[in-house]
C-alpha positions in Angstrom: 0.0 0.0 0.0 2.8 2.4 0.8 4.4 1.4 -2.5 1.3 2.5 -4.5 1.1 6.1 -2.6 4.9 6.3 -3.1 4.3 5.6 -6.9 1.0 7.7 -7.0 3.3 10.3 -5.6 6.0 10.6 -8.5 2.8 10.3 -11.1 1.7 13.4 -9.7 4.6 15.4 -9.0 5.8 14.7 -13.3 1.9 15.6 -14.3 3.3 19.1 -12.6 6.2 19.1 -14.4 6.7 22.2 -16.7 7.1 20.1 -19.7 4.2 18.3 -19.1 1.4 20.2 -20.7 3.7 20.3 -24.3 4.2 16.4 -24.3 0.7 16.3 -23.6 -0.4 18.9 -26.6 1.9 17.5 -29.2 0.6 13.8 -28.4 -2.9 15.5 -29.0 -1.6 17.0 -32.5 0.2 13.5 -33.7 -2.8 12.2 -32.9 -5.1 14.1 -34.6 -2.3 15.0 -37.7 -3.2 10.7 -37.8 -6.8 10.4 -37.8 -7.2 13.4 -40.8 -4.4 11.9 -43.0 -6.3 8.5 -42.7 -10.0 9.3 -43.1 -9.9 12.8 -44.9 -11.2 12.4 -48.5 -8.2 12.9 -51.3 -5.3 13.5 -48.7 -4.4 9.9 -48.8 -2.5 8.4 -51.5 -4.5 5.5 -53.5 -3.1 2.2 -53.9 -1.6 1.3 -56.9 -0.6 -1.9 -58.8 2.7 -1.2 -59.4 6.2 -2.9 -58.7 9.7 -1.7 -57.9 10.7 -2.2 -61.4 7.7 0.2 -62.6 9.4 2.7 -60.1 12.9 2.1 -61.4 12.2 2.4 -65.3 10.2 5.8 -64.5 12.8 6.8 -62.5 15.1 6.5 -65.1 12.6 8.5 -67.3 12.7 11.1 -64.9 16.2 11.9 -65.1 16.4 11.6 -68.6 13.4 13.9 -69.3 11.9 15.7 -66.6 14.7 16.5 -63.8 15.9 19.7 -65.5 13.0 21.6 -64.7 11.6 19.6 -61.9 15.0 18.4 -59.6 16.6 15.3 -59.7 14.1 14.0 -56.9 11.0 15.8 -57.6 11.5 18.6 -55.4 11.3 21.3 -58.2 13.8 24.1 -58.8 13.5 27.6 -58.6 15.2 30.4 -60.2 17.6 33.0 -59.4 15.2 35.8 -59.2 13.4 33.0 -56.7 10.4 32.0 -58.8 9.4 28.5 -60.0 11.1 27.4 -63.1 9.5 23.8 -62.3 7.1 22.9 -59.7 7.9 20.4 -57.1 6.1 17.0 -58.0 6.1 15.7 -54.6 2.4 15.3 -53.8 0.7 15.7 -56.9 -0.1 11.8 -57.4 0.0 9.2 -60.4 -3.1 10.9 -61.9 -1.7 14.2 -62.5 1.2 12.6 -64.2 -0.9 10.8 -66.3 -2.9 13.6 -67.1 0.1 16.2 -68.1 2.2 13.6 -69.9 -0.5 11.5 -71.4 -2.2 14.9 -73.1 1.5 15.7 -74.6 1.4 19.0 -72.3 4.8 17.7 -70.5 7.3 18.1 -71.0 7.1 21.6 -72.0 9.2 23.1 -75.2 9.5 26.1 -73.0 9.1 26.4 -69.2 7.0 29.2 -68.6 4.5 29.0 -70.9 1.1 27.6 -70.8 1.0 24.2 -71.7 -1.6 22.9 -74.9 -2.9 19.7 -75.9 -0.2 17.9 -78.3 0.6 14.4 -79.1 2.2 12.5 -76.4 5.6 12.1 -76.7 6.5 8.9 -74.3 4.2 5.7 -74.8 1.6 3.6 -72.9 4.1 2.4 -70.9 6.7 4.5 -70.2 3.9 6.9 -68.7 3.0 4.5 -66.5 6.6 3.8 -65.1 6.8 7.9 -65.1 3.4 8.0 -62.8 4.5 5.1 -60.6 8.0 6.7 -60.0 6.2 9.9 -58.8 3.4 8.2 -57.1 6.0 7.2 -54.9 7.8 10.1 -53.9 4.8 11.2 -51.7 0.9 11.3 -51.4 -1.8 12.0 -54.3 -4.8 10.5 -56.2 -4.2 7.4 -58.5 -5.0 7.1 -62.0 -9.1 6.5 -62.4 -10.4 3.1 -63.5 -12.6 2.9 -66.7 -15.7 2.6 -64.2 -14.9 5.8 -62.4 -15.6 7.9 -65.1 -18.3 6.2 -66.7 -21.9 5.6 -66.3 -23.1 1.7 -65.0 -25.8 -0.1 -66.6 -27.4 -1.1 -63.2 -27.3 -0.2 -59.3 -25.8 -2.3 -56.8 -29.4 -3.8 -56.2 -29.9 -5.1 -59.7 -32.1 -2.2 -60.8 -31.7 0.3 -63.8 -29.5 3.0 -63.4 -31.0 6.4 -64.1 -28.8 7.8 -66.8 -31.5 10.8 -67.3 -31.5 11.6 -63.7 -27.5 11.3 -63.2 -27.0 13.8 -66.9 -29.2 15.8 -65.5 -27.2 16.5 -61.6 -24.1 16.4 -63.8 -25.5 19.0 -66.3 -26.0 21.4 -62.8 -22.7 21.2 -61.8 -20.7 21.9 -65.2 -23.5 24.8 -65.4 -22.2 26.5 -62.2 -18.5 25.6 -61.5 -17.1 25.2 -65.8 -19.2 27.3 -68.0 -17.4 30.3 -67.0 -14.2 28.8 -68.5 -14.9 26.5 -70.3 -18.0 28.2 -72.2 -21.3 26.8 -71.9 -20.8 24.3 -74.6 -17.7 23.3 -73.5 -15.5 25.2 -76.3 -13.2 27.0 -73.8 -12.4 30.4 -73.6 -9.8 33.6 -73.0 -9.0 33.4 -69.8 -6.7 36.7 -68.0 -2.7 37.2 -68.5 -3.2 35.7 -72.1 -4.7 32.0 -70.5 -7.4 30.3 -71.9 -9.2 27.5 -71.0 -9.3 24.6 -73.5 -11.7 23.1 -75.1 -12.9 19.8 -73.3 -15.0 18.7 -76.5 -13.6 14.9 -77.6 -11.5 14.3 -74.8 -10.7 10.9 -73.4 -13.2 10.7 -70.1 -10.0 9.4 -68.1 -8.0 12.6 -68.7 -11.3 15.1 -68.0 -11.5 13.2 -64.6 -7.8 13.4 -63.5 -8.4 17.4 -64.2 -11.1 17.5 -61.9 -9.0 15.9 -59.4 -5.6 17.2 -60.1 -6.6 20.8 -61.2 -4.2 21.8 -63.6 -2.6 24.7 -64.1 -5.4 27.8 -63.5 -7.7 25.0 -63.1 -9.3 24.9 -59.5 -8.7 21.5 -57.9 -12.4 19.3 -57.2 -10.9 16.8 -55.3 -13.3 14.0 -53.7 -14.4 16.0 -50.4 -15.4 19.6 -53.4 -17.1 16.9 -55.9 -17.6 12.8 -55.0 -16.4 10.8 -57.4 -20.2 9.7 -58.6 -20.5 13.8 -59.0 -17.2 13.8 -61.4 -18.8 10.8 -63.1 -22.0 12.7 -64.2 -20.1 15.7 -65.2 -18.3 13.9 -67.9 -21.5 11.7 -68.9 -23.1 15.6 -69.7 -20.2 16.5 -71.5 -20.7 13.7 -73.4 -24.2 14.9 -74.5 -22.5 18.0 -75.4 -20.8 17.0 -78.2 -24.2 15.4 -79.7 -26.3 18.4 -79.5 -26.9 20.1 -82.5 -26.5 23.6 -84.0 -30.0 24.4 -83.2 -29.4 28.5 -84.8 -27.4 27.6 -88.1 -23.9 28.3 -88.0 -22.1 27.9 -84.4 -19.3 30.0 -85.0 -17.6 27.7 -82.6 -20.1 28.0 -79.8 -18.2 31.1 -78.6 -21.0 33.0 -78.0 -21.0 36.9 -78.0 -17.6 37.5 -78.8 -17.6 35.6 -82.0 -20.9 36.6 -82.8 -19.8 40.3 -82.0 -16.7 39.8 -84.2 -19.1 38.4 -87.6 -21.1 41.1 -86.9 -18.5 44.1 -87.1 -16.7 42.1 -90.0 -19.2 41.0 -91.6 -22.4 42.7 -91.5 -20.9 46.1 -91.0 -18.2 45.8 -93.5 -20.7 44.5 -96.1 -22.5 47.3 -95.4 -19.9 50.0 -95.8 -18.9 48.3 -99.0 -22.6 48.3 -100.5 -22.4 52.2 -99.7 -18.9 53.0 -101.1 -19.8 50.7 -104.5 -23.5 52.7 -104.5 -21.8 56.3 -104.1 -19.3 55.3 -107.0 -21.8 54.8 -109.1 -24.1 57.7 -108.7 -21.6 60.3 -109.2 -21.0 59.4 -113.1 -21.9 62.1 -115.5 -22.8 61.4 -119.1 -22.8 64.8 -119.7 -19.9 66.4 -121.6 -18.1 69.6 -119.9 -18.3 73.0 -121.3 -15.4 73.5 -123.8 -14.5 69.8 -124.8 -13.8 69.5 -128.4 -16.7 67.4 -130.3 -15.3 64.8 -132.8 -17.3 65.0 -135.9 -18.6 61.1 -135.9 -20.8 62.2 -132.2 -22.8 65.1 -134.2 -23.5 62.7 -137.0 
C-alpha cells in the first residue's frame, strides 16, 4: 500500500512538471495529424498496382526527361530571381502525371509557358513507369479506373441506373462551377494574363476526370471532399451529350458566344454594309454629260 502512494506520488509530481502540458499537446496534434491523413477524402494516396521495377524504369525517365525543370528527386527548382522554373512534384499523385504527360502537355518546349494539348511524346508504358516513379515520392490521387468515369448499366441492387437523372445532376454542376471557363458548350475560352481554357469537347473521359481531381494549371482542384467521385462521373457523362447536340441557330461560330458573334457582326455585316455604300456612291456620281469647252469629234454630231 505504501508502494502504491509512493508511486502515485512521483505520477503526480511529473503531471506538474513544466514540460508536461507540451508532451501532452503534441501527443494530442500527432494524434489528430493521424486520424485526418487516414480518413480525410483525397489526402491519402490511393493504392496502386505497381512494382519496384515500374518505379525504377520511370525513375530513369525522370532523369532523362523531366529533372531539368523539376530536380533530380522531384523537389522542383526555382530560379535566381526565386520564382518557379519547375514545380515540385512531390504530392501531386500518379493521376496528375498521367494527365500532363498523357495529353502531350509535359514536358514543356518552353518552361513558362502555358501548356496545350499535343501528341504524347512517351508511350503507354513509359507513362505508366513515369506516374509510378512519382506516385511514390509522396501522397496524391491514382489514375481513375474505366468505371470511375463512366456511367453503369445497373445499381448495386440489380435495378436500372437512371442515366437521365444522373445527366441531369451532372449537367447542374458543369453549369455552375465550368461554364465560366470552359463556355457553356464546353468550347473553352480567354481566360486573363493571355490563359485560356481549352476546349474539353472529344476528350478521353479518363484525362477530364484526373483534371477534376488534379486541377491543372489555372484550373481549381475538385478533389473528392469539393465533388464525389459519382458527382465527377456525371459531369463527364453531360459533357458527353454536349458533343451530340446540334446547332440548333445555323452556323455555331464555334459555340463562342457573343464574342464571335460580335466579331461576324463588325466584319461581316458592318463591312458589307460599308462596301454596299462605297460601291453605290461610285456609281451615282458618273456624268454622261460632256463639260463646257471639250472638243466634239465630228462622228458624235452625226
Amino acid at each position: 500500500m505504501r508502494f502504491l502512494n509512493r508511486s502515485a506520488g512521483r505520477l503526480s509530481r511529473h503531471r506538474r512538471a513544466p514540460l508536461a502540458g507540451l508532451v501532452v499537446l503534441l501527443l494530442g496534434l500527432l494524434f489528430t495529424g493521424g486520424l485526418y491523413s487516414a480518413f480525410s477524402p483525397g489526402a491519402q494516396a490511393d493504392e496502386t498496382s505497381t512494382t519496384a521495377e515500374d518505379i525504377q524504369s520511370g525513375k530513369e525517365l525522370f532523369i532523362n526527361g523531366c529533372s531539368f525543370c523539376h530536380g533530380q528527386n522531384g523537389e522542383g527548382v526555382l530560379t535566381e530571381n526565386g520564382t518557379q522554373y519547375g514545380p515540385a512534384l512531390t504530392d501531386v499523385g500518379a493521376a496528375s502525371v498521367d494527365f500532363q504527360v498523357g495529353t502531350g502537355r509535359m514536358p514543356l518546349a518552353q518552361p513558362g509557358q502555358q501548356a496545350v494539348r499535343k501528341p504524347a511524346i512517351y508511350t503507354d508504358e513509359e507513362i505508366r513507369q513515369l506516374a509510378a516513379y512519382v506516385d511514390s515520392l509522396g501522397t496524391g490521387p491514382a489514375i481513375p479506373t474505366e468505371a470511375d468515369y463512366t456511367l453503369p448499366e445497373t445499381n448495386e441492387d440489380g435495378s436500372a441506373f437512371d442515366r437521365e437523372a444522373a445527366i441531369s445532376r451532372g449537367g447542374q454542376i458543369f453549369l455552375t462551377n465550368c461554364t465560366a471557363c470552359h463556355n457553356f458548350s464546353g468550347s473553352g475560352g480567354a481566360m486573363p494574363r493571355g490563359g485560356f481554357a481549352p476546349p474539353i469537347l472529344d476528350v478521353d473521359s479518363k484525362y477530364i476526370y484526373e483534371a477534376l481531381l488534379t486541377g491543372p494549371q489555372s484550373m481549381p482542384t475538385f478533389s473528392n471532399g469539393n465533388l464525389t467521385p459519382d458527382e465527377k462521373r456525371d459531369v463527364i457523362a453531360y459533357i458527353r451529350t454536349l458533343e451530340e447536340q446540334p446547332t440548333y441557330g445555323g452556323f455555331g461560330l464555334g459555340a463562342l458566344g457573343p464574342v464571335a458573334e460580335g466579331l461576324f457582326a463588325w466584319v461581316v455585316g458592318i463591312g458589307g454594309l460599308l462596301g454596299f455604300a462605297i460601291w453605290i456612291a461610285a456609281h451615282t456620281t458618273r456624268s454622261t454629260k460632256s463639260k463646257p469647252g471639250a472638243i466634239v469629234e465630228q462622228g458624235d454630231l452625226t
